[in-house]
C-alpha positions in Angstrom: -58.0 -108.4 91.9 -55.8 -108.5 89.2 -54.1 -105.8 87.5 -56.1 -105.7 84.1 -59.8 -104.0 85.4 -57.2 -100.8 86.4 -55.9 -100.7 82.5 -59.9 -100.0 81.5 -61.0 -98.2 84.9 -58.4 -95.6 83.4 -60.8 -95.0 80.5 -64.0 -93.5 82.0 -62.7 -90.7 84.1 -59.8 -90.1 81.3 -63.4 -90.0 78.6 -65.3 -88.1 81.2 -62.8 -84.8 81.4 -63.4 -85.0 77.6 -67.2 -85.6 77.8 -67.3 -82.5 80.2 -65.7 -80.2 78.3 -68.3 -81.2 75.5 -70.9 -80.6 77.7 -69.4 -77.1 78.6 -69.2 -76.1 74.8 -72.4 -77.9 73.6 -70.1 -79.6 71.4 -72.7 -82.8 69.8 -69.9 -84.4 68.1 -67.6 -84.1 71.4 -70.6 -86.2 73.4 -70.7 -88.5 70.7 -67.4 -89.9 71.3 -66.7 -89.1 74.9 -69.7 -90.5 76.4 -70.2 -93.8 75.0 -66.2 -94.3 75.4 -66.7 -93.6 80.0 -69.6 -96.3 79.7 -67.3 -98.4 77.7 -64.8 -98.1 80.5 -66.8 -99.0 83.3 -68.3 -102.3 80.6 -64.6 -103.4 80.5 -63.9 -102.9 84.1 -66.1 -105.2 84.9 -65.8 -108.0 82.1 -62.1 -107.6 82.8 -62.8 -108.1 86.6 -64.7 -111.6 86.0 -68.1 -110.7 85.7 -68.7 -113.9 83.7 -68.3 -115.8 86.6 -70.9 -115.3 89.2 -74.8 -114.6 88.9 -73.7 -111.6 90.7 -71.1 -110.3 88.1 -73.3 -111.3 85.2 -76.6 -109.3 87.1 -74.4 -106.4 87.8 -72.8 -106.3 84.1 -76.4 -106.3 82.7 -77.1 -103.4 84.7 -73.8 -101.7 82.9 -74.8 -102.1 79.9 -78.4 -101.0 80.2 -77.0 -97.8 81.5 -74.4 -98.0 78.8 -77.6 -98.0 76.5 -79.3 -95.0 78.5 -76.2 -93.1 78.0 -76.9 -93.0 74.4 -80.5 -92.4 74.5 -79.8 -89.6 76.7 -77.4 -87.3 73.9 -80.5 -86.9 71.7 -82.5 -83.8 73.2 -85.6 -85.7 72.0 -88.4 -86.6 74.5 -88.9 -89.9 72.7 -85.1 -91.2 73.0 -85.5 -89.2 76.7 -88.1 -92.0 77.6 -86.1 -95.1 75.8 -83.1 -93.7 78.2 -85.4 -93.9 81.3 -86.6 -96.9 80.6 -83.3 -98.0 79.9 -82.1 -96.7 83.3 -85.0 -98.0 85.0 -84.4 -101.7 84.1 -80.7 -100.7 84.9 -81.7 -100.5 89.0 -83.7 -103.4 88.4 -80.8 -105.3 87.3 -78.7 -103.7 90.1 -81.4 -104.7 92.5 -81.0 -108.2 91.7 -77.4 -108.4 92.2 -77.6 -107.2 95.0 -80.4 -109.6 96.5 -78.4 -112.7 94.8 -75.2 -110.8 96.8 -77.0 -111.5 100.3 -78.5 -108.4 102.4 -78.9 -108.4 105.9 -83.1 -107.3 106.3 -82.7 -104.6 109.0 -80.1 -102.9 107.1 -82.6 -102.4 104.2 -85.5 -101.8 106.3 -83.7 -99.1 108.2 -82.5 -97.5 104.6 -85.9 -97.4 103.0 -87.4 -95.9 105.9 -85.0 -92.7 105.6 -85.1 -93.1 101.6 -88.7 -92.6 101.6 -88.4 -89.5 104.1 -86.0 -88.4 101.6 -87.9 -89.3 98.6 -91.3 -87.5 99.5 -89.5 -84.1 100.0 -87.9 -84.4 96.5 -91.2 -85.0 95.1 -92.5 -82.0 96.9 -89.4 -80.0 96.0 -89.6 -81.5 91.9 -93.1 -82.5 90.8 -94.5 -79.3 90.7 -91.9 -78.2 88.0 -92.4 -80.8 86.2 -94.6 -81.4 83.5 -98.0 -84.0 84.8 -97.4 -86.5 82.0 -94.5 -87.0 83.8 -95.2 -87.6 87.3 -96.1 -91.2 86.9 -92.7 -92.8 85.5 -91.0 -90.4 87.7 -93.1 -91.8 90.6 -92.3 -95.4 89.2 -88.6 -94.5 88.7 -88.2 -92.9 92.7 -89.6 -96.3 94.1 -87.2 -98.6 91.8 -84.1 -96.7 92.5 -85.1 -96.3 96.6 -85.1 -100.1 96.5 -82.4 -100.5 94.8 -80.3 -98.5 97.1 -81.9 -99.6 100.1 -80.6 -103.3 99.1 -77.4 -102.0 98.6 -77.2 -100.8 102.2 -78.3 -104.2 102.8 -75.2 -106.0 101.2 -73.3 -103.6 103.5 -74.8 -105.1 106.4 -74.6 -108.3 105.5 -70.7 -107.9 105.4 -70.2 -106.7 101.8 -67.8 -104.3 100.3 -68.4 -100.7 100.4 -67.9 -100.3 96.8 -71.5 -101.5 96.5 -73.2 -99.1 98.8 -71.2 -96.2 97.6 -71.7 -97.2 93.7 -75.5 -97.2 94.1 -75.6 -94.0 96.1 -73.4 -92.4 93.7 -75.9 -93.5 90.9 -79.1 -92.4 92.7 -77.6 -88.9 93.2 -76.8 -88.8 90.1 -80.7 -89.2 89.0 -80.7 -85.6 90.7 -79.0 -83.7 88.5 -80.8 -85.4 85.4 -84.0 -84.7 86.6 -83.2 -81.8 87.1 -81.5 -80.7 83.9 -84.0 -82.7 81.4 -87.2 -82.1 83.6 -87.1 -78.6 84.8 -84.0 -76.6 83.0 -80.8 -77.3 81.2 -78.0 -76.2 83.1 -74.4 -76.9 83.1 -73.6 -76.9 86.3 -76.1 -79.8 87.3 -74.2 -82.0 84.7 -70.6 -81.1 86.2 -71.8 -82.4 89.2 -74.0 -85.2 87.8 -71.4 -87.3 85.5 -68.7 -87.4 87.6 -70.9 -88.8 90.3 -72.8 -91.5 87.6 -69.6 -92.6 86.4 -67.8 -92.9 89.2 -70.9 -94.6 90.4 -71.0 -97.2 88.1 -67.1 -97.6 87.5 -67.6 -98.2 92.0 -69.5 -101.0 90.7 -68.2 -102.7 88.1 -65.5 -102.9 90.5 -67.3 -104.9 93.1 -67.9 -107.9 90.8 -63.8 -108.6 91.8 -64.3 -109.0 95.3 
């Protein structure tokens, strides 16, 4: 790796301590600038780290920006932008999913994963769906199995000998879904965005990263 993806992976955790503090005093303006500026630095990571080069660098930087674009979506607290963000997301893991496949998983690896994913999956959807409204529960349903594949094949590239920024990235980014689900679905709180960012970012900046090895 060279030394310029370090210059721009500087930018998202220095915009993230701003975008918190935003979040802390509701400040709109303050999310405004701080938000789009951490998805910028995880963008530029990855560009600067060659992601022009491979199918697997171009797959994973489509996936950045689409969750560059749900990050916008997502300041608005408007149910219509809300939906454009999820969907925005949702092809996101898609993309992400790819990348992953054209990376190389080894089978048992992501067999093993979804197995446990789904154990894990069907006691958050006991735990979440009934506070959540029913017009809901279908994309949610849709959006569980997307990312569970996703970071099942993630696990996969791990057994197939890849680096463990992958499999940490996309864990990092499905937790993350956690706290937005539950801070847009059921109630607003701080506390599940303090937790929530810093794990999406670092998440995402994990891989940008990966498109240099």
């Amino acid at each position: 790796m060279n030394e310029l993806p370090w210059i721009w992976t500087v930018l998202t955790p220095a915009a993230l301590i701003g975008l918190l503090i935003a979040e802390y005093h509701r400040s709109r303006p303050g999310k405004w600038l701080f938000k789009p500026l951490a998805s910028a630095g995880f963008v530029l990571t990855a560009l600067a780290g060659g992601a022009l080069d491979t199918i697997y660098g171009i797959t994973i930087l489509t996936g950045l920006l689409l969750s560059m674009a749900g990050d916008v979506l997502l300041i608005p607290r408007r149910r219509a932008t809300f939906l454009a963000g999820l969907v925005a997301f949702l092809l996101g893991h898609v993309a992400y999913a790819v990348a992953f496949g054209v990376h190389g998983v080894h089978w048992l690896f992501v067999m093993s994963a979804i197995v446990l994913l789904v154990v894990a999956g069907l006691w958050l959807a006991r735990r979440y769906l009934p506070r959540i409204e029913g017009a809901m529960h279908g994309p949610v349903w849709a959006y569980g199995v997307v990312i569970t594949v996703m970071l099942a094949l993630a696990v996969g590239t791990y057994g197939a000998g890849g680096s463990w920024l992958i499999v940490s990235g996309a864990m990092l980014f499905y937790l993350s879904d956690l706290s937005v689900a539950g801070d847009r679905l059921i109630k607003p709180s701080f506390l599940q965005r303090a937790w929530g960012l810093p794990a999406y970012f670092g998440g995402q900046l994990l891989l940008a990263l990966s498109v240099a090895h």
